[in-house]
C-alpha positions as CSV (number, residue, x, y, z in Angstrom):
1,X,-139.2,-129.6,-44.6
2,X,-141.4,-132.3,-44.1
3,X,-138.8,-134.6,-45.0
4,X,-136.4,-133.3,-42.1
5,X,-139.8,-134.2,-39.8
6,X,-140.5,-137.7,-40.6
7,X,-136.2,-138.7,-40.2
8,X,-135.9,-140.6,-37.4
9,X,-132.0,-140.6,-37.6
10,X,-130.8,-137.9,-34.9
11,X,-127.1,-138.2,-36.1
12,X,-128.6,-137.6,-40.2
13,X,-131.2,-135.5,-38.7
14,X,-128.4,-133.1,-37.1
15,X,-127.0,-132.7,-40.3
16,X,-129.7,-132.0,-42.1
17,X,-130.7,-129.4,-39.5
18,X,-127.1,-127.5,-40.0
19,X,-127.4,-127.6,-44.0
20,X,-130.7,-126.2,-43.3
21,X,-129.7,-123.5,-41.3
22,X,-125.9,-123.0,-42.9
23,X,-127.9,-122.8,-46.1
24,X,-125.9,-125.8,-48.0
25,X,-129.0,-127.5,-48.9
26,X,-132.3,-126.7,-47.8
27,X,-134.0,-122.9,-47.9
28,X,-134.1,-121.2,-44.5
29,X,-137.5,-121.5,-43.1
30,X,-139.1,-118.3,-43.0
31,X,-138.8,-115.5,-40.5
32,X,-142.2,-114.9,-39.4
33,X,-143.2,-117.0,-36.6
34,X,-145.7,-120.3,-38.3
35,X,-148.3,-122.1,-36.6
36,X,-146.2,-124.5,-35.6
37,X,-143.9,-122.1,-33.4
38,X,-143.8,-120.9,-29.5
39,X,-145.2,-118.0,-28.4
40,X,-142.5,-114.9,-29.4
41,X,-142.0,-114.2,-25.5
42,X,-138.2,-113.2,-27.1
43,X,-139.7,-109.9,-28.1
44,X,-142.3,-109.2,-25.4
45,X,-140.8,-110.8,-22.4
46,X,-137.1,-111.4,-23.1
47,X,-136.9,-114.9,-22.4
48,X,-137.8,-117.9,-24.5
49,X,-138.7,-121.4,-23.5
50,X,-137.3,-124.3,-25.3
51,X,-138.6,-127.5,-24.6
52,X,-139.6,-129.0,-21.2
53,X,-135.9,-127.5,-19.7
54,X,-134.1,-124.5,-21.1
55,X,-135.2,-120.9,-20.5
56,X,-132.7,-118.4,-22.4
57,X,-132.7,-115.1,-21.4
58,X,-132.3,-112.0,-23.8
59,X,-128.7,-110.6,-23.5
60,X,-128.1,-108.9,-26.8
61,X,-130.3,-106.8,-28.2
62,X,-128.9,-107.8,-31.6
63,X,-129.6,-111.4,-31.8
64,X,-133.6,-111.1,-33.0
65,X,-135.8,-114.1,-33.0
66,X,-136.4,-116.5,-36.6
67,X,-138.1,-119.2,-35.1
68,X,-139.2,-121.3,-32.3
69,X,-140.1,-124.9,-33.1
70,X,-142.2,-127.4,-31.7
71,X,-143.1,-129.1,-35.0
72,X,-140.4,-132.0,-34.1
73,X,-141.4,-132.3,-30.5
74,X,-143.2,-135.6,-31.0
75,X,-139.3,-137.1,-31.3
76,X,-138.0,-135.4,-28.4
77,X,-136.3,-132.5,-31.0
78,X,-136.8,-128.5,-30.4
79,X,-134.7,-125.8,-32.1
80,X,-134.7,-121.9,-32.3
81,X,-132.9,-119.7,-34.4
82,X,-131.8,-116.1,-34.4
83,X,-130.1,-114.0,-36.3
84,X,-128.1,-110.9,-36.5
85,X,-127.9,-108.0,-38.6
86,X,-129.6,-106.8,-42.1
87,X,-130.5,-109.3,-44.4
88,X,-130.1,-109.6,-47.8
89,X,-131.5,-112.1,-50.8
90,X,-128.8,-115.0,-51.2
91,X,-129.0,-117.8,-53.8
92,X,-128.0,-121.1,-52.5
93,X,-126.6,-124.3,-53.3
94,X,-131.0,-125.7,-54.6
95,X,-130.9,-122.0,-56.7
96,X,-133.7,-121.1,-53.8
97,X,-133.6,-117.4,-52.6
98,X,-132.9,-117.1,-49.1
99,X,-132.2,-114.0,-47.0
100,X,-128.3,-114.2,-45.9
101,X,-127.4,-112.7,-42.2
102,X,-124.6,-111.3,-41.0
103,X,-124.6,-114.3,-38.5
104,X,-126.7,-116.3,-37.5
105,X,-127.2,-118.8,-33.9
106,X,-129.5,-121.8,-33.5
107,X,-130.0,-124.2,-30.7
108,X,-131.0,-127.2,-31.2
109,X,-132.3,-129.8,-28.2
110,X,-132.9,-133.5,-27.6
111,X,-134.9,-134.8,-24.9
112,X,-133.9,-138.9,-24.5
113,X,-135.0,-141.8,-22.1
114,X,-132.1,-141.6,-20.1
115,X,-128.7,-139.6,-19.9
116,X,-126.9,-142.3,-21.7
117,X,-128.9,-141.7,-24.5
118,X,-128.4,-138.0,-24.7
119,X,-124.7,-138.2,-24.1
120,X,-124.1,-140.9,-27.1
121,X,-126.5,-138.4,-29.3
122,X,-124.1,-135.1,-28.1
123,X,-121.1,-137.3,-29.4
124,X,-122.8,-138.3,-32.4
125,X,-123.1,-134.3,-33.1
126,X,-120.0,-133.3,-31.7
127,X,-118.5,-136.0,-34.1
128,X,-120.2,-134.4,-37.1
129,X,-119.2,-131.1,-36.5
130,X,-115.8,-132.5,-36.5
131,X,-115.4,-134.1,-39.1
132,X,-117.5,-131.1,-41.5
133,X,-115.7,-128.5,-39.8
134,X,-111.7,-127.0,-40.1
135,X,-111.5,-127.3,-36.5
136,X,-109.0,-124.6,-34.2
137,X,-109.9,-124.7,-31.4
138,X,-111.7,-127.4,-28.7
139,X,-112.0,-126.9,-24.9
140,X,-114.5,-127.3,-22.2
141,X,-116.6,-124.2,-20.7
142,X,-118.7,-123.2,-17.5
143,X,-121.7,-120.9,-18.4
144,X,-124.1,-120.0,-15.7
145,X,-123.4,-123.8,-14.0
146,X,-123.3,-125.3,-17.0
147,X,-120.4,-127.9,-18.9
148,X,-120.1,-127.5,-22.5
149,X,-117.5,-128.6,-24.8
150,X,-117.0,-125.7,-27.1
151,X,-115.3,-125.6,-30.7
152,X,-114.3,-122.8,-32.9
153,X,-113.7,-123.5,-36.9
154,X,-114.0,-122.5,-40.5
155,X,-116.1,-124.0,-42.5
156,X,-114.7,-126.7,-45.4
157,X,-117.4,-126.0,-47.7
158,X,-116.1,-123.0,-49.9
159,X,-120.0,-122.8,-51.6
160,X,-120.8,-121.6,-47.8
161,X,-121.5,-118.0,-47.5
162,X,-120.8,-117.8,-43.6
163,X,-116.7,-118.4,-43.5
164,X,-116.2,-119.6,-39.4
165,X,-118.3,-120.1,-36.3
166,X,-118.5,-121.2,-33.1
167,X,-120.4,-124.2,-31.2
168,X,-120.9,-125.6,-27.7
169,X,-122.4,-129.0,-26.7
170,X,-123.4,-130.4,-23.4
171,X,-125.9,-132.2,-21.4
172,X,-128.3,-131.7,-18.8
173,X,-129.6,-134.9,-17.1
174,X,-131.2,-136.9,-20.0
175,X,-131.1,-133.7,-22.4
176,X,-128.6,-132.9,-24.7
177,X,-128.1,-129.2,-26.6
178,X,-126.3,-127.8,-29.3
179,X,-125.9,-124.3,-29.6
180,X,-123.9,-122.6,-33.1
181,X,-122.9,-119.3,-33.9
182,X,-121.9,-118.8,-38.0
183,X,-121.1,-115.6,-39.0
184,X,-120.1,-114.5,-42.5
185,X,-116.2,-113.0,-43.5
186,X,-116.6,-109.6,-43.0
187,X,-118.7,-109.7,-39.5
188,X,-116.4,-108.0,-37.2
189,X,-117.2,-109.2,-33.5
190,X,-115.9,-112.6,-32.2
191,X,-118.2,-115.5,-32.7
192,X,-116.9,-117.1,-29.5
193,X,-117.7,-114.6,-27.1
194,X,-121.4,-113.9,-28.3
195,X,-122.0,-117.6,-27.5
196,X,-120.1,-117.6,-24.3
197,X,-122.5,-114.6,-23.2
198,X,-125.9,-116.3,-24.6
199,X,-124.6,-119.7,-22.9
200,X,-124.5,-117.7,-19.5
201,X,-128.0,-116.8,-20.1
202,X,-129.1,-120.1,-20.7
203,X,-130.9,-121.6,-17.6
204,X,-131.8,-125.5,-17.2
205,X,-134.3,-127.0,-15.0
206,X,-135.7,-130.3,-14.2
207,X,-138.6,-131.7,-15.0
């Protein structure tokens, strides 16, 4: 992990940050919450703050909280992951054990000098997903006063466990915010529509 810290790269950085939540590459960082998280509010309160802008309300009861990161805050960089269903042990691509989920959903958020900067580092990651994804479907969303560009796919790397997923990009004001859903083969709700319903519970405020 400490690797992924020192990268100043947000465009490698990204990447790094799906393989090590998609488990291609790097072990999932464990569920208990470390010294270097947030407060859980997620399960006392309902809400949890990410960043200096984005408060995300709990919707679904099923999406429990992995972590909460500030570790990366120096760069402007904050992520949270949850996760969905029972897990079980999963051997990945490093032969490192790793608990699989049914699906999983991270955000990840970049706070930048100005709103250029944010919207040439969303394009950078919307560019990535592009191009590592099998892509089906791209269009642009309103949740709760908010513009995202959303895509739906399948995943190109057959050594990944999850099969398809969704993911929506946007920016607010000198922010920018990625938000995935991956789900494995067999998960039977619709990937999209759990991130349409966590997007609309996603509130951003200035500074």
């Amino acid at each position: 992990m400490k690797k992924i810290i020192k990268n100043k790269n947000i465009t490698l950085f990204f990447c790094l940050i799906l393989s090590l939540f998609m488990l291609t590459g790097c072990s999932v960082v464990s569920s208990a919450l470390s010294e270097e998280d947030e407060e859980n509010t997620w399960d006392t309160s309902d809400y949890v703050k990410i960043g200096g802008v984005l408060t995300v309300q709990k919707s679904d009861s099923r999406l429990a909280l992995l972590d909460n990161k500030n570790a990366l805050s120096s760069d402007g960089l904050f992520y949270c992951a949850w996760t969905i269903g029972n897990s079980e042990p999963y051997e990945n691509s490093e032969g490192d054990t790793v608990d699989l989920y049914d699906a999983q959903l991270y955000l990840l958020l970049g706070e930048f000098v100005n709103s250029q900067k944010a919207q040439e580092n969303m394009d950078d990651w919307l560019s990535s997903a592009k191009f590592n994804y099998e892509l089906v479907k791209e269009e642009e969303i309103t949740c709760n006063g908010q513009t995202y560009i959303l895509i739906t796919y399948s995943y190109k790397n057959k050594s990944n466990p999850y099969a398809r997923g969704a993911s929506a990009f946007g920016i607010y004001e000198n922010n920018a915010v990625c938000v995935e859903l991956a789900c494995r083969d067999n998960f039977a709700d619709d990937p999209e529509s759990i991130l349409i319903d966590f997007l609309d519970n996603c509130t951003y405020n200035s500074n």
